[in-house]
N, C-alpha and C positions, 0 to 999 in steps of 0.2 A: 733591591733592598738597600737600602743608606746605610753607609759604614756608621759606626760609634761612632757620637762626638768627642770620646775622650776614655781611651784606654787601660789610663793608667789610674783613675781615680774610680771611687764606684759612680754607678749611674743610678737614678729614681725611676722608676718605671710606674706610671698608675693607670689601671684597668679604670679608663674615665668617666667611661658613659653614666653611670650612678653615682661619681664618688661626690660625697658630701665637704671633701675637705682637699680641695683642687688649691685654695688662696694658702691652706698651712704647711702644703708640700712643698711650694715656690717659695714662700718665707724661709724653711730649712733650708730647700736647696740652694738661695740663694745666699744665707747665711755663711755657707761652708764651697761655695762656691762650683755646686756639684751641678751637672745635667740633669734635665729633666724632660722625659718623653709623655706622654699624657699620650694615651691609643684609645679610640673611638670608633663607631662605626658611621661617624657623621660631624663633620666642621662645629666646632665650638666656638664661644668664647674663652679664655681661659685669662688667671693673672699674667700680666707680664713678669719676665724678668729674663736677664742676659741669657741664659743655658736655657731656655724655655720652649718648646717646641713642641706640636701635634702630629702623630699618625693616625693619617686616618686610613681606616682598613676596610675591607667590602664586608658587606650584610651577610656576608655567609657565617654560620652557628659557631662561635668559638675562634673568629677569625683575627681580634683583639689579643686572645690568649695565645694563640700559637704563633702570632708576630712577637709577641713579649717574649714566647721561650724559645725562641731562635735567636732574639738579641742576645740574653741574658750570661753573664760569667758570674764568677765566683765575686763572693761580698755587694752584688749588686742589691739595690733594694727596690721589692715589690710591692706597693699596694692595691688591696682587693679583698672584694667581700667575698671572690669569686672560692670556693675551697679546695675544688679542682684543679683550680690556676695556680691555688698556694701551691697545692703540690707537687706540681708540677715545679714550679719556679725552686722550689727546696730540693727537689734532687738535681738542681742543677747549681747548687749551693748557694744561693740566694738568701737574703734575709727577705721575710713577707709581715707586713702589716694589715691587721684588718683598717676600716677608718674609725674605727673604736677605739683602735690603741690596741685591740689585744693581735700578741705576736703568734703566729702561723708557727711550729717547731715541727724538729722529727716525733717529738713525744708526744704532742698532742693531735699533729693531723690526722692519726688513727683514727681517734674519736672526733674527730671535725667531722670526717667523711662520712661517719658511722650515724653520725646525728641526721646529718644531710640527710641521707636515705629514709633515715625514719620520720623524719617532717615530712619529704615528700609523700610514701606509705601514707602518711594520717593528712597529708591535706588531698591523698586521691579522694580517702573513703570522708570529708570532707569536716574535717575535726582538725586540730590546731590553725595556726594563724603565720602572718608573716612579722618581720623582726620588731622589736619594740624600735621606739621611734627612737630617731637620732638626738642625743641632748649635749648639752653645752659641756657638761662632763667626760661626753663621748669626745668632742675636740678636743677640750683639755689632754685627755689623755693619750691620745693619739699623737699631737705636740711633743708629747715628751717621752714615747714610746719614739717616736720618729728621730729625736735625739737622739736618743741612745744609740740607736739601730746607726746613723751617720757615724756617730762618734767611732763603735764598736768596729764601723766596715773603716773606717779611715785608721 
């Protein structure tokens, strides 16, 4: 496993294989001059930029997530639709972003996880759907959720 690139500042971590907003993570990070890990389970394309850099992890279930929470220290930032993963990543004191922009917390991942189960429940017996589709708003806000979150961990 590869040391941190940089201990003393936080790191970007994004759960990459779906994320819709890989080009506005690299703009931040590179704004504020922070690392960024992007984890997959298969070689990308990805932006460039100086701190910029791919793991890629084996196909086995969950193998992206548990590279992420073995890096991860306190004020480091997570993104992921994953809810699990937010979880995870928050009791290791992490900040977590969905790529909506809305922020993973201790108050609300209760009811994150809570929902999780009950979507699944209703798409066994084959009622509800999957997430409404990603919209120009959803980057927007994400953008400047992803600020804060830099600003707050620096």
């Amino acid at each position: 496993m590869p040391a941190r690139l940089d201990t003393e500042s936080p790191h970007i971590y994004v759960d990459a294989d779906a994320c819709p907003v890989k080009a506005e993570a690299v703009r931040v990070a590179v704004r504020h001059s922070l690392p960024v890990t992007f984890v997959a389970n298969s070689g990308m394309a990805l932006p460039r930029g100086p701190r910029v850099r791919l793991e890629v992890v084996s196909g086995a279930f969950d193998a992206a997530d548990d590279w992420i929470v073995a890096q991860l220290s306190a004020n480091d930032i997570v993104i992921t639709a994953d809810i699990p993963l937010a979880s995870l990543a928050l009791k290791k004191g992490a900040r977590v972003l969905a790529p909506t922009g809305k922020p993973f917390t201790e108050d609300n991942i209760g009811n994150a996880l809570a929902t999780r189960e009950l979507m699944a429940d209703l798409r066994a017996y084959g009622m509800g759907g999957g997430p409404p589709p990603f919209t120009q708003k959803d980057r927007s806000r994400f953008l400047q959720a992803l600020e804060l979150a830099v600003r707050e961990a620096l």
